[in-house]
N, C-alpha and C positions, 0 to 999 in steps of 0.2 A: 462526573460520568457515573451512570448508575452499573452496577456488577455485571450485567450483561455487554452491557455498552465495552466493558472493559476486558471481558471472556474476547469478543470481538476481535479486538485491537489484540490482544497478544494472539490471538490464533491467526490472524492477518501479519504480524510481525514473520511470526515462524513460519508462514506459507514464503511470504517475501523472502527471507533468510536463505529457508530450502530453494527455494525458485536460482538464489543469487550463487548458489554453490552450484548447481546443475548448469547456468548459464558460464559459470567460470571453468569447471572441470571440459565443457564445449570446448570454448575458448583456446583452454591451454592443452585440449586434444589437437584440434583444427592446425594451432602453432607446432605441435611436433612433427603433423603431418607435413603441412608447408616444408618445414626446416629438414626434413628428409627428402621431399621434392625437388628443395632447392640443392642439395648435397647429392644426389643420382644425380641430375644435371650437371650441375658443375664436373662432378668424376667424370661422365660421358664426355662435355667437352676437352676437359683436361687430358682424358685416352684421346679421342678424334685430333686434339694438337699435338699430341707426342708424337700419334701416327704420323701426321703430316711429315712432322720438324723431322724426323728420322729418315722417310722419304725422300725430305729434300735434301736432309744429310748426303743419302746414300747418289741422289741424282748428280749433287755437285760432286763427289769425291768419284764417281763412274765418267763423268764427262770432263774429269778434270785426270783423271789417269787414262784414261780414253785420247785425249790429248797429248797427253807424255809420252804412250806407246806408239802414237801415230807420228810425233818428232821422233823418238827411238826407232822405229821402223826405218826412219826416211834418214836417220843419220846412216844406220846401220848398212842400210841398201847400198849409200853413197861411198862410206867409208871401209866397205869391203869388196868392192869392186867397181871401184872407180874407174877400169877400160870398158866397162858398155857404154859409158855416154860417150866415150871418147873415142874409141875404134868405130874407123869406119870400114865395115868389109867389103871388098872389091867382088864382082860376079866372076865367078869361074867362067874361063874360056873349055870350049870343048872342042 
């Protein structure tokens, strides 16, 4: 190869070179960005299922004491005045 031929070739190298660090620095931008995309998402569904799970926490433990005071009621109704189901009142005569 004559000295030009070879000026070429290394100024072709280092184009290459610089070309492969600008396509890599892309790259490994592009990948943080994704890998923060992907990390906001996940967080958001992760909050949208606590909110759920907590919801339905809060639905079972409401309709499940909701429950309990509705047999408490109905004990209590029963067990403290047990003559309303059982007296029968006669109609006054006039």
């Amino acid at each position: 190869m004559d000295e030009s031929q070879e000026v070429e070739c290394q100024h072709l190298k280092e184009r290459l070179h610089y070309e492969l660090e600008i396509l890599m620095a892309y790259q490994s931008k592009n990948k943080m960005q994704a890998e923060a995309q992907r990390n906001r998402e996940r967080k958001e569904l992760e909050d949208r299922v606590s909110i759920r799970r907590a919801l339905l926490e809060q639905k079972v433990l409401c309709s499940s004491s909701c429950g309990l005071n509705l047999e408490r009621d109905r004990f209590n109704t029963l067990s403290t005045s047990p003559l309303v189901f059982c007296r029968v009142l006669k109609p006054r005569q006039f």
